[in-house]
C-alpha positions as CSV (number, residue, x, y, z in Angstrom):
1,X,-5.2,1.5,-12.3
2,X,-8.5,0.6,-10.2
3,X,-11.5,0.0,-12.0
4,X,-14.8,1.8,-10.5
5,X,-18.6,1.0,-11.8
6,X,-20.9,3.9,-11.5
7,X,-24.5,3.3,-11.3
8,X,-27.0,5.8,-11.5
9,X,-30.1,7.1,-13.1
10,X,-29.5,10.7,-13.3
11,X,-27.1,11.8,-16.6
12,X,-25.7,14.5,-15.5
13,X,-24.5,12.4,-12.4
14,X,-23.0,9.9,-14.4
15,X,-21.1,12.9,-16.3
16,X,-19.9,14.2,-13.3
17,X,-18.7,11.1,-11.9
18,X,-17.0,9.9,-15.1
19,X,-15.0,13.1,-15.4
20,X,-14.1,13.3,-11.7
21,X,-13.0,10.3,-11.3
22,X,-11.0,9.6,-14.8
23,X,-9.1,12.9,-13.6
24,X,-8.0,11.4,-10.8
25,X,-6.4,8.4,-12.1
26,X,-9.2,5.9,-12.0
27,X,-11.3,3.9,-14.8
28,X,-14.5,4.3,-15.1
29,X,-17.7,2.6,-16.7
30,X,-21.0,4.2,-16.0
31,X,-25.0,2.4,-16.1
32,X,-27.9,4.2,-16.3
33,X,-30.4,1.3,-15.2
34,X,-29.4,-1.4,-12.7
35,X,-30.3,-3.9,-15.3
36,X,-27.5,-2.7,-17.0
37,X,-24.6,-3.3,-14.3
38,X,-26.1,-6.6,-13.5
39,X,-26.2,-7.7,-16.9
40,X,-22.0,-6.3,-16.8
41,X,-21.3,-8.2,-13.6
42,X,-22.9,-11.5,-15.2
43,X,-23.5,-14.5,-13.3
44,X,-20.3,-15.6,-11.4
45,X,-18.5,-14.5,-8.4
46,X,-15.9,-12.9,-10.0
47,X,-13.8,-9.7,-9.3
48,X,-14.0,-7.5,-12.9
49,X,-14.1,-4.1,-11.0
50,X,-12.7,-2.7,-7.5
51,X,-15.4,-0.6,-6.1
52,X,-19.6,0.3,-7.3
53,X,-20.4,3.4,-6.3
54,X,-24.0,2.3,-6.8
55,X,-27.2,5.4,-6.3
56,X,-29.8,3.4,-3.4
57,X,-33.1,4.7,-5.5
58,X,-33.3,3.1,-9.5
59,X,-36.1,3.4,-11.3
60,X,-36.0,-0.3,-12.8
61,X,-35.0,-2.2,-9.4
62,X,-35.4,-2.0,-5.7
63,X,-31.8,-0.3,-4.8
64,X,-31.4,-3.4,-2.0
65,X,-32.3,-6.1,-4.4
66,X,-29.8,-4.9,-6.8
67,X,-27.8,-4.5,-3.8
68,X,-27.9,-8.3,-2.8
69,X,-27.1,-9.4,-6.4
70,X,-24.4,-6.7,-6.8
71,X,-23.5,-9.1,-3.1
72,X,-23.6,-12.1,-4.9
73,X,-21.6,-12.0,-7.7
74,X,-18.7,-10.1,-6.8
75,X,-19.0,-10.4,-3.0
76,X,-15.2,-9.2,-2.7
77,X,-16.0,-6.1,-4.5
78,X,-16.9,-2.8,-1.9
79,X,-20.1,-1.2,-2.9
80,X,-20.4,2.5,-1.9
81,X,-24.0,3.5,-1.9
82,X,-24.8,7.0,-3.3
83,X,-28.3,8.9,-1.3
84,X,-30.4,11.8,-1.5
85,X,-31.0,13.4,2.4
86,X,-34.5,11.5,1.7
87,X,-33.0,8.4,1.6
88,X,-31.1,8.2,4.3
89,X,-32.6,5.3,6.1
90,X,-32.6,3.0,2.6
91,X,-28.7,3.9,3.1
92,X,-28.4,2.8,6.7
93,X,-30.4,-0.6,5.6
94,X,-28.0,-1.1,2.7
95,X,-25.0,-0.5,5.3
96,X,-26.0,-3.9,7.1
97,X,-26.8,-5.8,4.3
98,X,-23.2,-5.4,3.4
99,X,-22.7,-2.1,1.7
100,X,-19.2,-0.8,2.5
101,X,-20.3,2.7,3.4
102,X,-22.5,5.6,2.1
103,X,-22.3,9.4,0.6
104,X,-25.3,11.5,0.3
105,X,-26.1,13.7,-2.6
106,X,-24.9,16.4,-3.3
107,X,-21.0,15.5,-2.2
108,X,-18.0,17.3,-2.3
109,X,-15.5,16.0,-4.6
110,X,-12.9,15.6,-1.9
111,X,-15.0,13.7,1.0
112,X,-15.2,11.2,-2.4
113,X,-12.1,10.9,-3.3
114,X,-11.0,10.7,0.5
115,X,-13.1,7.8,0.9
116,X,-12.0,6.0,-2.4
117,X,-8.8,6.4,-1.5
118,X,-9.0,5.0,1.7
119,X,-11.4,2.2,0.6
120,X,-8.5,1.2,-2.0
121,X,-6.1,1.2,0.5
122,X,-7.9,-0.8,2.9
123,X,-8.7,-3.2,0.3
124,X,-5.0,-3.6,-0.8
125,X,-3.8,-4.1,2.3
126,X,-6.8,-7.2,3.1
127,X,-5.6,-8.9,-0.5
128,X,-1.8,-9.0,0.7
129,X,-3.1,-10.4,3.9
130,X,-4.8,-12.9,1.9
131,X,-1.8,-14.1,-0.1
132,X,0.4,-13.8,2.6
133,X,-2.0,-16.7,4.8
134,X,-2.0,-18.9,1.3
135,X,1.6,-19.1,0.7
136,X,2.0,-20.5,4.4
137,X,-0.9,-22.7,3.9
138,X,1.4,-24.1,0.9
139,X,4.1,-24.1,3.3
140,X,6.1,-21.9,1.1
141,X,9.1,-20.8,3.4
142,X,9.5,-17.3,1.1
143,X,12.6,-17.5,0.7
144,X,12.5,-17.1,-3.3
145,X,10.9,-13.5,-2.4
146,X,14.3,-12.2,-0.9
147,X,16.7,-11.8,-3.6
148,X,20.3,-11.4,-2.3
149,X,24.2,-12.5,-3.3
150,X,26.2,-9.7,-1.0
151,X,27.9,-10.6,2.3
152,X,25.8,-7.2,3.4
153,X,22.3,-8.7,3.6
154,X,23.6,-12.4,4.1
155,X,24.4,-11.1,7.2
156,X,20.7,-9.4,8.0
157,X,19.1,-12.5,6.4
158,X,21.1,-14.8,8.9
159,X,20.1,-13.0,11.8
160,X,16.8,-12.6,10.6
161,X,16.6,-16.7,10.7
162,X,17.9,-16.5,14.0
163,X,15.7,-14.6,15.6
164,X,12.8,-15.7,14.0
165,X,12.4,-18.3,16.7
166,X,12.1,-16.4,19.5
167,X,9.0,-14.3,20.2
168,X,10.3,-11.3,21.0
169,X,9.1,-7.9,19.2
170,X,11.3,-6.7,16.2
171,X,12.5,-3.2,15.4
172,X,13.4,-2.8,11.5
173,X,15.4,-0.3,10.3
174,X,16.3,1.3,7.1
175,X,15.3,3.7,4.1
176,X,12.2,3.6,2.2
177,X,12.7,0.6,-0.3
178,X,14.9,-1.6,1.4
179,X,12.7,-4.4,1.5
180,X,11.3,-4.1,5.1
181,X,8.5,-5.6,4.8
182,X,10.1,-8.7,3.0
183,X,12.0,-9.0,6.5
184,X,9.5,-8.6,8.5
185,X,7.3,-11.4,6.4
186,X,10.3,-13.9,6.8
187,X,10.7,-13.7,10.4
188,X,6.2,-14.4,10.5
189,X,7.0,-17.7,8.2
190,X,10.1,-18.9,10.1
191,X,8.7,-18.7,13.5
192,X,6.4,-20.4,15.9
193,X,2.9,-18.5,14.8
194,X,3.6,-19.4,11.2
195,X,0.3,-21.0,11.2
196,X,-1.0,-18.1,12.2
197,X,-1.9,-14.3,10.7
198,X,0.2,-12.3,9.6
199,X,-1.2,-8.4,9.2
200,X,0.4,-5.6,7.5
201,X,-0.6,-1.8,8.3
202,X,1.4,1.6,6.8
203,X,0.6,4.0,9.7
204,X,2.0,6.5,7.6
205,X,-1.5,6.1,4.8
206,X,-3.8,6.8,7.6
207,X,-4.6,9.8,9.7
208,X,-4.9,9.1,13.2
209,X,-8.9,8.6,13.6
210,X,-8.8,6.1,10.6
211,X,-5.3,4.1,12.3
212,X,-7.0,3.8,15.6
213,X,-9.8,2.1,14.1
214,X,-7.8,0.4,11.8
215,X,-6.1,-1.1,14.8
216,X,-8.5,-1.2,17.3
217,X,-11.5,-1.7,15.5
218,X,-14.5,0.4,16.5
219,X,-18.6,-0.7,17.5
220,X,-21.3,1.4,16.1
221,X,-21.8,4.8,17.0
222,X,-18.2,5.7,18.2
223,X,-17.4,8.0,15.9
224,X,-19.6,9.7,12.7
225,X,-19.9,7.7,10.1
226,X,-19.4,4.2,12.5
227,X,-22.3,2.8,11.2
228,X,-21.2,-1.1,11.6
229,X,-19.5,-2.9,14.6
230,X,-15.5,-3.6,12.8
231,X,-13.0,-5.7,13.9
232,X,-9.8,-4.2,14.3
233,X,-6.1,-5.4,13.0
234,X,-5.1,-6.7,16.4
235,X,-8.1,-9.0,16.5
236,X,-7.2,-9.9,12.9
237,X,-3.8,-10.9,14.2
238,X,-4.2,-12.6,17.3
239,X,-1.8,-15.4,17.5
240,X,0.2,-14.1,15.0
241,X,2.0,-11.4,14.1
242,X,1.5,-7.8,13.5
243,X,3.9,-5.4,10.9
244,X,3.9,-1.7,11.6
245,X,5.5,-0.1,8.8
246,X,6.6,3.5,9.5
247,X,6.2,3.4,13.6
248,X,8.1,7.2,13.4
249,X,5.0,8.3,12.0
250,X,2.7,7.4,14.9
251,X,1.1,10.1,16.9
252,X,1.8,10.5,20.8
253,X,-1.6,9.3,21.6
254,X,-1.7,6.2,19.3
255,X,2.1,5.1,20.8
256,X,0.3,5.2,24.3
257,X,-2.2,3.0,23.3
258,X,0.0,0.7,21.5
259,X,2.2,0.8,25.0
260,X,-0.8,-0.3,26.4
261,X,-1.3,-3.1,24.0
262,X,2.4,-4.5,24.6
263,X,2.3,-4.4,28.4
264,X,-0.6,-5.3,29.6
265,X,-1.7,-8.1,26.2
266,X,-5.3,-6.2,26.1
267,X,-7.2,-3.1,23.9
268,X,-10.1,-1.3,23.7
269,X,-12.4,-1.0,21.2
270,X,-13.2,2.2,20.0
271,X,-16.2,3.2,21.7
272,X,-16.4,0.1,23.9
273,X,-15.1,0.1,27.9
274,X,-14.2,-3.7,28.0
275,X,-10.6,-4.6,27.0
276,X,-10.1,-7.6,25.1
277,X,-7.3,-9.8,25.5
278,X,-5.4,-10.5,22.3
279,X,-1.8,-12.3,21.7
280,X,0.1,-10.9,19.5
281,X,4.1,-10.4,18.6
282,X,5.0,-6.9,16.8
283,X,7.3,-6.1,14.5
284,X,7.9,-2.6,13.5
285,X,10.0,-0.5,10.4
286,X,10.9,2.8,10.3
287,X,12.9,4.4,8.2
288,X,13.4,7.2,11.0
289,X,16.1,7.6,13.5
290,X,14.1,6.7,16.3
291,X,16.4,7.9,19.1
292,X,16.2,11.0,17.5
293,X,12.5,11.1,17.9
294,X,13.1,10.0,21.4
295,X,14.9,13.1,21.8
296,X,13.0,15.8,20.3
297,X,10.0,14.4,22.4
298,X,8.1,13.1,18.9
299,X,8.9,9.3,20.0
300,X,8.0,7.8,23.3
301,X,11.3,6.4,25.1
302,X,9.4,3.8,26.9
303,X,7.3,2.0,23.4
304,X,10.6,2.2,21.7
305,X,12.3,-0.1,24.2
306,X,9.6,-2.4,24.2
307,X,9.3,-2.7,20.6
308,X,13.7,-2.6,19.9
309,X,13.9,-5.4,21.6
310,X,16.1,-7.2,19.0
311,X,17.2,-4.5,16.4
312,X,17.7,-5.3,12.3
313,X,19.2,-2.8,10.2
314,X,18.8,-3.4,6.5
315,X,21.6,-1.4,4.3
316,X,20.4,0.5,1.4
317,X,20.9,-0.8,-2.1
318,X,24.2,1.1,-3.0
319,X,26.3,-0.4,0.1
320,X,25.4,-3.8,-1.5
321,X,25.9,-3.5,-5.0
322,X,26.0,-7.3,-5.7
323,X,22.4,-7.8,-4.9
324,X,21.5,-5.0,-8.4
325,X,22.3,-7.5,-11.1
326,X,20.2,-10.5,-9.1
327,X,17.4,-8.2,-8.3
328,X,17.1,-6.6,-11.8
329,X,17.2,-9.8,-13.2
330,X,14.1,-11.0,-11.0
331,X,12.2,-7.7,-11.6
332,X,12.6,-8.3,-15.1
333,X,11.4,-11.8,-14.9
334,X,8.3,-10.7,-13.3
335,X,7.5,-8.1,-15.3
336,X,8.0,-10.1,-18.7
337,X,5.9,-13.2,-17.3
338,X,3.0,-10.7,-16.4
339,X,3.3,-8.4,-19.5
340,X,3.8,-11.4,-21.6
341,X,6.6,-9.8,-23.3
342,X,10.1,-11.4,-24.9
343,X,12.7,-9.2,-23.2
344,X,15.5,-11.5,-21.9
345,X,17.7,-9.1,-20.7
346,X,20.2,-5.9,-20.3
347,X,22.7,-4.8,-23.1
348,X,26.3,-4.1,-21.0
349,X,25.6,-0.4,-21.0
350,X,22.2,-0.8,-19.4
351,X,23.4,-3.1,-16.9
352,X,26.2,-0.8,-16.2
353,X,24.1,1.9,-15.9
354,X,21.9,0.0,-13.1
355,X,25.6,-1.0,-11.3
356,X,26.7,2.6,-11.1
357,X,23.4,4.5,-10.2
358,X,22.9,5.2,-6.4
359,X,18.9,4.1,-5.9
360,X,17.8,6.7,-3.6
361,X,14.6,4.9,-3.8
362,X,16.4,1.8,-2.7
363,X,15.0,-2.0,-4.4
364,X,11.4,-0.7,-4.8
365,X,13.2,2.4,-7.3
366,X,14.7,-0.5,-9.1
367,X,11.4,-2.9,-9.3
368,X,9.8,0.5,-11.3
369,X,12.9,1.4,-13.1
370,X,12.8,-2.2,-14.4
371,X,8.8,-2.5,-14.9
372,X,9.0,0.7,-16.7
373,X,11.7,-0.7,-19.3
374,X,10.1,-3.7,-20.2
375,X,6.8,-1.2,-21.1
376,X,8.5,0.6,-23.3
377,X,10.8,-2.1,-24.7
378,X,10.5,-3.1,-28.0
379,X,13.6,-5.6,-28.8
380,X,14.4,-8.3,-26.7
381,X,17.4,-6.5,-24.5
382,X,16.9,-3.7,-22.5
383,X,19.0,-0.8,-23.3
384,X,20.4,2.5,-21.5
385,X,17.6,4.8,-23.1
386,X,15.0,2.8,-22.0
387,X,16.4,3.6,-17.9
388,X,15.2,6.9,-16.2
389,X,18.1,7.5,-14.4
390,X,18.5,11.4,-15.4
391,X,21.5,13.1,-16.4
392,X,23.3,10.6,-13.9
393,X,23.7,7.7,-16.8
394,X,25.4,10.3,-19.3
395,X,27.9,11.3,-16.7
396,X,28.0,7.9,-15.4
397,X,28.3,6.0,-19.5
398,X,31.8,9.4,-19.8
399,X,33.4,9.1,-16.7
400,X,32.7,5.5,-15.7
401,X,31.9,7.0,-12.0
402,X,28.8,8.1,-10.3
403,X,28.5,12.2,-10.3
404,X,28.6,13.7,-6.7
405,X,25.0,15.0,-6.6
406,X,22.7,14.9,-3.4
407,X,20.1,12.2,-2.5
408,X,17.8,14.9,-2.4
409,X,18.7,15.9,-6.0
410,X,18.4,12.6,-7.5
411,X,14.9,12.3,-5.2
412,X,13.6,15.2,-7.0
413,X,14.7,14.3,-10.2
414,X,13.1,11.1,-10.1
415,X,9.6,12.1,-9.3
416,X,9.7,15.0,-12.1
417,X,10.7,11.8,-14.3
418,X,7.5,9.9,-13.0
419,X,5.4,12.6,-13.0
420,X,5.8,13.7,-16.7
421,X,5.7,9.8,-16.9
422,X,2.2,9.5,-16.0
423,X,1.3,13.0,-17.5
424,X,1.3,14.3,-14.2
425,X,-1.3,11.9,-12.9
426,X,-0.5,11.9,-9.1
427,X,-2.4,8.8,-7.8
428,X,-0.6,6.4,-10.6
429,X,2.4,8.6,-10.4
430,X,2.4,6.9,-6.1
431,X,1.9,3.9,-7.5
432,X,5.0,3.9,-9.6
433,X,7.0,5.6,-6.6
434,X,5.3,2.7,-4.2
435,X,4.6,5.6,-2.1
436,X,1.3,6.6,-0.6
437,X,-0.6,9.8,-2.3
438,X,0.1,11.3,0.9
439,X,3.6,10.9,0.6
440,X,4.0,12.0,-2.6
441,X,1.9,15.4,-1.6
442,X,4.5,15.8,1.3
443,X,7.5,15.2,-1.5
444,X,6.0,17.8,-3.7
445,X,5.7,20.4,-1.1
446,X,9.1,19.5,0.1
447,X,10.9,19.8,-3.0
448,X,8.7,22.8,-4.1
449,X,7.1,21.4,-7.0
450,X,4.1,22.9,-6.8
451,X,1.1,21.7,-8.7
452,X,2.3,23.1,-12.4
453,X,4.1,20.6,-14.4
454,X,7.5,21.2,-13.7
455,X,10.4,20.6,-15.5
């Protein structure tokens, strides 16, 4: 659950801020004086909150100066500067001295929580990018990451290996949660740009104004609110490789750019008339029929042949049963090691409970169903109550057979479970699902949940 410091001298501010946001899923801690969230920082450069949402005008510290030591302790931390129409300028100032970006006073709730949410995101995706670069500078090879005994993905992991050494782009398919990303990393480490970036975007978690300039990057003054010159994703991953997760979800105009990108090994900036040359391989996942798209018109025929050059298909979790037992076993090492708790395994109706269920949700359903178990655990085994697998594990544990019910069905029955499992907390309630907020909105509608807690 993200951490957020609040620093402002006005009360009924800090009220406002600490109900708002706690509603919405996030911690809070709030400081009336700057003294006070310098003195909470301390003196290292250490990370003990994810954003400062920090007011530019205190009474007990020039709002830069706290600015630069806010800088210089946590310098991986984004600070959002809070300003009165006044205060504009002080705002712009505290923009190139390194603030992340600005709101001014008074706000609407949802232009906040928009921009948290995208800050978050962004700042996720930057910390996998980080990992990702120091496992290869350990020469790890990543192969522990991919957990696996069926002949099913033996086959996708092979190929995978094999095509790794060539440079051409990669077109991944399968459902949400069938490790596409995993794949996609593998082929990065095994191939000739290893050395290289590797950079991960979800077009799916970013409207289309926000994805341009998350790929293109974007110099001052091309849009509102472009306040700094930013480097873009396919400057971050020149040399290497870029991962586009969820290519279906691309907009006609951003696939013509990307076209662009593929053909003629150049972009623009937004904003900016010069193209840059950049070298980069893609590989792309959908979990979309993309001839379909082509079809309808939603997909352009011409980007989809440049990017399926070699194709991967990657079977969901219930045509590779094998891989359950491995994989729960590994999620459950993960989660004990982190939660620091002695659960060592599965009693034999648990486990058959995990064999027999479908997972609609595919290996990232079964990472939660498993982290969630190990919460609630108190022995050392895990048992069948402990598994939120609906009415399907009674059926399952009397007939010894999965119940013919819809993916849908099981879907929606699965996000009710997670929903009244985070008291109807949406933002953690994505986090559990491994789904963007967006997503999750979409699946609500969908399924007619509505906002009321349902049952």
């Amino acid at each position: 659950m993200p951490t957020i410091f609040v620093c402002d001298d006005e009360a009924d501010i800090l009220r406002y801020l600490d109900k708002l946001l706690r509603a919405n899923g996030y911690l809070v801690e709030t400081f009336p004086r700057a003294t006070d969230l310098l003195a909470r920082l301390g003196t290292g450069t250490g990370t003990v909150c994810d954003v400062i949402l920090q007011d530019v005008r205190m009474p007990d510290m020039d709002g830069l100066q706290v600015l630069k030591l806010v800088r210089e302790r946590c310098p991986q931390v984004p600070v959002v500067i809070m300003t009165a129409h006044g205060t504009i300028d002080d705002a712009v100032n505290a923009i190139k001295q390194g603030a992340y970006d600005y709101i001014t006073k008074p706000f609407p709730k949802e232009k906040l929580l928009g921009m948290l949410e995208r800050l978050l995101d962004h700042r996720r995706l930057a910390e996998e990018n980080r990992r990702l670069r120091e496992e290869l500078q350990r020469g790890s090879s990543g192969s522990d990451s991919i957990i696996f005994r069926s002949a099913a993905f033996r086959e996708v992991y092979d190929l995978t290996l094999q095509v790794a050494e060539s440079d051409a782009n990669i077109l991944i398919m399968g459902e949400s949660g069938t490790g596409k990303e995993l794949i996609a990393g593998a082929l990065h480490r095994n191939s000739p740009r290893r050395a290289m970036p590797f950079v991960s975007l979800n077009c799916a978690a970013l409207s289309d104004t926000l994805l341009e300039s998350q790929l293109f990057g974007h110099v001052r003054g091309a849009f509102t609110g472009a306040v700094i010159n930013q480097k873009g994703l396919l400057e971050e991953a020149d040399g290497g490789t870029l991962f586009l997760d969820e290519i279906g979800d691309v907009s006609q105009a951003v696939q013509a750019k990307l076209l662009r990108v593929i053909q003629e090994k150049d972009f623009i900036v937004l904003g900016s008339t010069r193209p840059r040359k950049v070298d980069v391989r893609f590989v792309a996942a959908t979990n979309k029929d993309l001839m379909n798209e082509v079809r309808d018109g939603r997909f352009r025929e011409d980007l989809y042949y440049r990017l399926n050059v070699i194709s991967i298909s990657l079977p969901p979790l219930r045509e590779r049963r094998d891989d359950i037992e491995p994989l729960a076993m590994h999620f459950l090492d993960v989660s004990t090691r982190r939660m620091r708790k002695g659960v060592h395994g599965f009693d034999d109706t648990a486990l058959r409970m995990l064999l027999q269920y479908d997972w609609p949700g595919n290996v990232r359903e079964l990472e939660n169903v498993i982290e969630r178990a190990v919460i609630l655990a108190r022995g050392g085994t895990i048992t069948a109550n402990l598994l939120p697998l609906g009415n399907r594990k009674e059926a399952a544990a009397k007939t010894g057979s999965v119940p013919m019910v819809g993916l849908d069905e099981v879907e929606r029955q699965h996000i009710v479970s997670v929903l009244k499992e985070t008291g109807f907390n949406k933002s953690r309630t994505a986090t559990v699902l491994g789904i963007s907020r967006k997503t999750l909105d979409r699946k609500i509608s969908e399924y007619s949940l509505g906002d009321e807690r349902v049952e």
